[in-house]
Each structure stands twice: as structure tokens, then as C-alpha cells.
C-alpha positions in Angstrom: 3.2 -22.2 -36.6 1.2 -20.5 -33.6 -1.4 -18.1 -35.4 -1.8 -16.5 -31.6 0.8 -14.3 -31.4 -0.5 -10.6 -29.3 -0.2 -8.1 -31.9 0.0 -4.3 -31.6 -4.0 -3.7 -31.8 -4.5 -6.8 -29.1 -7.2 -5.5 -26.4 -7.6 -2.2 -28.2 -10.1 0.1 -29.8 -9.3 1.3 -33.8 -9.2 4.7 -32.0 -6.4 3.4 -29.0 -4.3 1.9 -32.0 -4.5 5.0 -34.2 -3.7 7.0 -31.0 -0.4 5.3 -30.7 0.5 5.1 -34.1 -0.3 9.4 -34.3 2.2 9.8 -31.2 4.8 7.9 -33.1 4.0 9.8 -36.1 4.3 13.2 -34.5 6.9 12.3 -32.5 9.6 11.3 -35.4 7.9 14.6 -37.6 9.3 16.5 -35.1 12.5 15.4 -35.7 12.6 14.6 -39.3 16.5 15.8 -40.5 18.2 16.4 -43.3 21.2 14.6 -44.6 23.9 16.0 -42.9 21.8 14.8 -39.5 21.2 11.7 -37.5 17.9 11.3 -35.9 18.3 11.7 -32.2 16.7 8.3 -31.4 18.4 5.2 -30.3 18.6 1.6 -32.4 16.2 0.2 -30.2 13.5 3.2 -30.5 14.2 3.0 -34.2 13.1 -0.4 -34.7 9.9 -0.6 -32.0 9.2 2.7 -34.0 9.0 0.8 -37.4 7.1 -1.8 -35.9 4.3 0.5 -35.0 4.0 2.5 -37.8 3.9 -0.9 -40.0 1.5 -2.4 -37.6 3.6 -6.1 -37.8 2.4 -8.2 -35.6 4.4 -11.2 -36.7 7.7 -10.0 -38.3 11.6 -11.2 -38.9 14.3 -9.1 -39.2 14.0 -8.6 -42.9 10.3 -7.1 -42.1 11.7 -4.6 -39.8 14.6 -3.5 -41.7 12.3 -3.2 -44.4 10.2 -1.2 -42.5 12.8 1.0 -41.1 13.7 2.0 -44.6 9.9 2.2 -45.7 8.0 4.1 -42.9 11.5 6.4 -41.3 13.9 6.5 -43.9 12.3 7.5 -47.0 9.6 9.7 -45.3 11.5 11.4 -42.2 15.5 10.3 -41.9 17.0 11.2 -45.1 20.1 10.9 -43.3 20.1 7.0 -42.6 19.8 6.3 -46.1 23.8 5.6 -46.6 23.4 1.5 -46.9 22.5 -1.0 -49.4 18.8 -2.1 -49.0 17.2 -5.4 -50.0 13.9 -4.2 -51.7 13.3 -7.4 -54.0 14.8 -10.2 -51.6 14.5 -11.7 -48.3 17.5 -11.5 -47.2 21.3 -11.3 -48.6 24.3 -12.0 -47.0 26.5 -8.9 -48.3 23.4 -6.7 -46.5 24.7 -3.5 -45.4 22.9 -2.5 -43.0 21.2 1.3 -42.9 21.3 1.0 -38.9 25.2 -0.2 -38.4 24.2 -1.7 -34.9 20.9 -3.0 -35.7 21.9 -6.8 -35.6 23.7 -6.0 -32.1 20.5 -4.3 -30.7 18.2 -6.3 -31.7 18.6 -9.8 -29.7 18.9 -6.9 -26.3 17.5 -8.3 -23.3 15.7 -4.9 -22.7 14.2 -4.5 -26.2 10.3 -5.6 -25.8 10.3 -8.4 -28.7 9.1 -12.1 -27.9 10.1 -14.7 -29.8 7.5 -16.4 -31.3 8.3 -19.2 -33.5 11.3 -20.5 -35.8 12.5 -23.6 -37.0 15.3 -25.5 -35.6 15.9 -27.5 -38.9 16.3 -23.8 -40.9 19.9 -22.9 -41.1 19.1 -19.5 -41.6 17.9 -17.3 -38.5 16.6 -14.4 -40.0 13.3 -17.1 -40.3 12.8 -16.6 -36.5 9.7 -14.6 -36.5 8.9 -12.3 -33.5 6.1 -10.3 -31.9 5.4 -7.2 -29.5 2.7 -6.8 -27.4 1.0 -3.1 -27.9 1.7 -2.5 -24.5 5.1 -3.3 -24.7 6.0 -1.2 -27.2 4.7 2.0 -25.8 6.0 1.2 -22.2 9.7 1.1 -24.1 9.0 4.3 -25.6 7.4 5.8 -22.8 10.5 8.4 -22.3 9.5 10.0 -26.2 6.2 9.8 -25.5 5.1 10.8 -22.1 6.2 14.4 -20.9 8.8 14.9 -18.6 8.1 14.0 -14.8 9.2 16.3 -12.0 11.4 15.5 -8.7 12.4 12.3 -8.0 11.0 9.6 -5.8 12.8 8.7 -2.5 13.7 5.1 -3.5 14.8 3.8 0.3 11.2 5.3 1.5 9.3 2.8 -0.4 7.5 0.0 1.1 10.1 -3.1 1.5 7.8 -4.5 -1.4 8.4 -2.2 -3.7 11.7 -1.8 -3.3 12.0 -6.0 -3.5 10.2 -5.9 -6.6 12.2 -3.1 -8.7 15.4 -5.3 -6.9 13.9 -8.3 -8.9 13.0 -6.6 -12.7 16.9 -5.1 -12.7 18.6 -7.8 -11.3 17.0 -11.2 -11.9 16.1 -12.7 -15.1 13.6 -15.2 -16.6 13.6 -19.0 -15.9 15.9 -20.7 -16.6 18.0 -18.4 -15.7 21.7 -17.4 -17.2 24.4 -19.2 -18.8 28.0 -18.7 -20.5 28.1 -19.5 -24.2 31.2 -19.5 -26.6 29.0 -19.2 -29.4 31.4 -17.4 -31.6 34.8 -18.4 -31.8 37.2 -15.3 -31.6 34.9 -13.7 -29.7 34.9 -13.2 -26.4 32.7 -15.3 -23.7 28.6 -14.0 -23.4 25.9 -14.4 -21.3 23.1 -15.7 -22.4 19.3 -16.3 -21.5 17.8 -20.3 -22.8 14.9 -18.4 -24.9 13.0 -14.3 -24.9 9.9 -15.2 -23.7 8.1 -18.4 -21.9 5.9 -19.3 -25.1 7.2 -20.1 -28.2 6.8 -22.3 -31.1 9.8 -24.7 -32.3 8.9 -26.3 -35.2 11.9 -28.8 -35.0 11.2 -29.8 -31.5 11.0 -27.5 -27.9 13.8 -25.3 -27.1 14.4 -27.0 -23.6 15.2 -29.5 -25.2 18.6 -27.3 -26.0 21.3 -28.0 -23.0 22.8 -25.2 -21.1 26.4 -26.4 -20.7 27.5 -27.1 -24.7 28.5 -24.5 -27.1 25.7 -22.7 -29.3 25.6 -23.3 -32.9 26.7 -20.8 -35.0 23.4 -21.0 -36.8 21.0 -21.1 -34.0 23.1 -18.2 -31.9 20.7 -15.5 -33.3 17.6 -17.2 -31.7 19.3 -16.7 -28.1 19.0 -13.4 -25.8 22.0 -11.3 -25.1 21.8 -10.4 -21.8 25.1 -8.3 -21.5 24.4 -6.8 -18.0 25.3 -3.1 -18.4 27.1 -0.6 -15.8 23.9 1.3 -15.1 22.0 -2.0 -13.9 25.0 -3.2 -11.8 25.5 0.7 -10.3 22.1 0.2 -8.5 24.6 -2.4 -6.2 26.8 1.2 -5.4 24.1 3.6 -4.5 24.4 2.9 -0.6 25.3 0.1 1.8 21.0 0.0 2.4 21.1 -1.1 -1.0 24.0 -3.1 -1.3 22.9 -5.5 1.8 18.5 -5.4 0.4 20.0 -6.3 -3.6 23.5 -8.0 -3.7 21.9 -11.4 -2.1 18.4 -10.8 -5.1 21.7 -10.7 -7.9 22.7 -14.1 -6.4 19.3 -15.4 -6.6 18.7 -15.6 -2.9 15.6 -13.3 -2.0 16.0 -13.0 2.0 14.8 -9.3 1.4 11.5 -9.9 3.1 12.6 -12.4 5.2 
């Protein structure tokens, strides 16, 4: 297994890592509820949220759930406390979770997690261990944490290269690209990206060694990410013929923006 994964405190002073952790800290304090409450944070906050305060650097998703229910429930969100928690084993199969969409949110193309190592021989995918980058994680909670910004920038009066480049982060994905999986029978038909992140380590052999037109496995599904391309990224196509004509071609994976 790689030892070399980026954790949390990568690149960072004790002081920069505390800093991050405090904001997190105050930040869910703030909201701390009672039982008749949810906390006004989404699934994905939730868990990058757990991840900081537990300072994981490698973790599966037994680690986090654990830590969910270790660092928010117990201490802040009384009211999430409603589901049956593992505390003496990995993993069971009858796990209900105490975040009902948790295992839906957590393979999301947007959340920052990179995949760092599993092993294709293991049945069982809650063994895929991940990582997040410090960076990452405060850049995907940078709406909680950074105070509200005023007025709003004229998008079609940035430079062609700016424009091209928020075009590319919304619209285009990493190598190699999308495919359509029915990885689940009875459900319906998915897209999905060949791994998270360009490094990872496969202990039963490299993941391009998987091929792109065959049916995933039931029992390596969980290792893929769920791209489900979402209403607000395709409405950026609807905002004005400009940006129809600059980004529709960029979707199709033929950059003649700057050309």
C-alpha cells in the first residue's frame, strides 16, 4: 500500500492545521441543535467536516462514519443520532446509516476525496481507503467558512482564458473521460468516470487495466466515481447564446474556444 498519501497537515505549520480545524470547530458550535433539529449542513460538508476534526489522512468509509458519529454527533448534532452505529465492528451489512444519503454522496464527483488504494481481490469495498488534500477540504467548504462576497463578477467580461478555463472545470472531466455503466441491475443507466484521481494504488493489478465497455461488478461498483451531471452544471449552456456557442463545443470535448 502507498504510505504517500497528502494528508490534512501536508505543507502546513501546527498553527495553519489548528487554524482550520478551530474554524470547523466554531463553525458547527454555532449551529449545534437539539433533537427536534437537523443541522443546516449538507452530506458532503458533514463528512469533509469529520475528516478534519479527526485529522484522517488515510480513511474508509467505516473511519468517517465513525467519525461523524464521534466528533458531530455526540458533541454538536444530537439530532442525527436516530441510526444504528457500529462502535465494535468494521463494518456490518444491516448498517443503518445516521446520514440516510451518506453512501449516495459519498462516491460525488464534486466531493474532494482521492482514492488512494484498495484491493481488487477484496470483495468488500468499504476496504477502499481514501485521502483529502488540506487544501481540498477547505476550498469545498469555503462557502461556511469565508464571509460572504459582494456583487457579482461580469462573467462574459473576462479574458477569453478565463472564461475557457471555468468552461473546462464545469464541463469536462478527468482522463479517461466518461462512460455508461449498468452496474446495478434494476437500476437505471449511470455515468461513470474509470477512477477519482490519477494516482492510486491497486493492489490486485492497475485500474486501466479495467475496460470501459463491460458491465461493472457489483462488488467493485463502489470504487467508481458518480458523475451524475446535475441541472446547475448543464444551465451554464442556457445563460446566453455567447455562452452557448464559447461552452457547448468544450461539453463535446472539442476546445475551438481559443481557436
Amino acid at each position: 500500500m502507498a504510505t504517500d498519501a497528502p494528508s490534512l497537515s501536508d505543507g502546513c505549520t501546527n498553527e495553519q492545521e489548528m487554524s482550520l480545524e478551530a474554524q470547523v470547530a466554531k463553525l458547527i458550535e454555532k449551529h449545534a441543535s437539539s433533537r427536534d433539529v437537523q443541522p443546516p449542513f449538507s452530506t458532503g460538508e458533514i463528512i469533509v467536516m469529520a475528516i478534519v476534526l479527526s485529522g484522517l489522512s488515510i480513511f474508509n468509509k467505516a473511519d468517517v462514519l465513525k467519525a461523524i458519529n464521534a466528533k458531530l454527533v455526540e458533541s454538536y448534532f444530537v439530532a442525527m443520532d436516530g441510526g444504528y452505529f457500529p462502535n465494535n465492528q468494521e463494518w456490518e451489512d444491516e448498517l443503518v446509516c445516521i446520514v440516510p444519503d451518506f453512501f449516495e454522496t459519498f462516491p460525488s464527483y464534486k466531493l474532494p476525496l482521492r482514492l488512494h488504494s484498495y484491493d481488487r481481490d477484496e470483495r468488500d469495498p468499504v476496504n477502499a481507503e481514501y485521502a483529502i488534500t488540506r487544501s481540498a477540504a477547505r476550498y469545498y467548504l469555503r462557502d461556511l467558512l469565508e464571509p460572504k462576497r459582494r456583487g457579482t463578477v461580469p462573467f462574459t467580461k473576462l479574458p477569453a482564458e478565463l472564461r475557457n478555463i471555468i468552461y473546462e472545470m464545469v464541463l469536462r472531466f478527468p482522463a479517461p473521460g466518461l462512460y455508461i455503466s449498468h452496474s446495478v441491475m434494476s437500476k437505471p443507466l449511470k455515468l461513470h468516470s474509470i477512477r477519482r484521481m490519477d494516482e492510486v494504488d491497486v493492489t490486485g493489478g492497475p485500474m486501466e487495466e479495467l475496460s470501459l465497455d463491460f458491465a461493472v461488478p457489483q462488488e467493485y461498483a463502489d470504487h467508481y466515481l458518480e458523475v451524475n451531471l446535475s441541472k446547475t452544471d448543464l444551465a451554464l449552456l442556457k445563460v446566453c447564446r455567447q455562452i452557448h456557442h464559447e461552452a457547448m463545443p468544450i461539453f463535446y470535448g472539442l476546445n475551438t474556444f481559443l481557436a
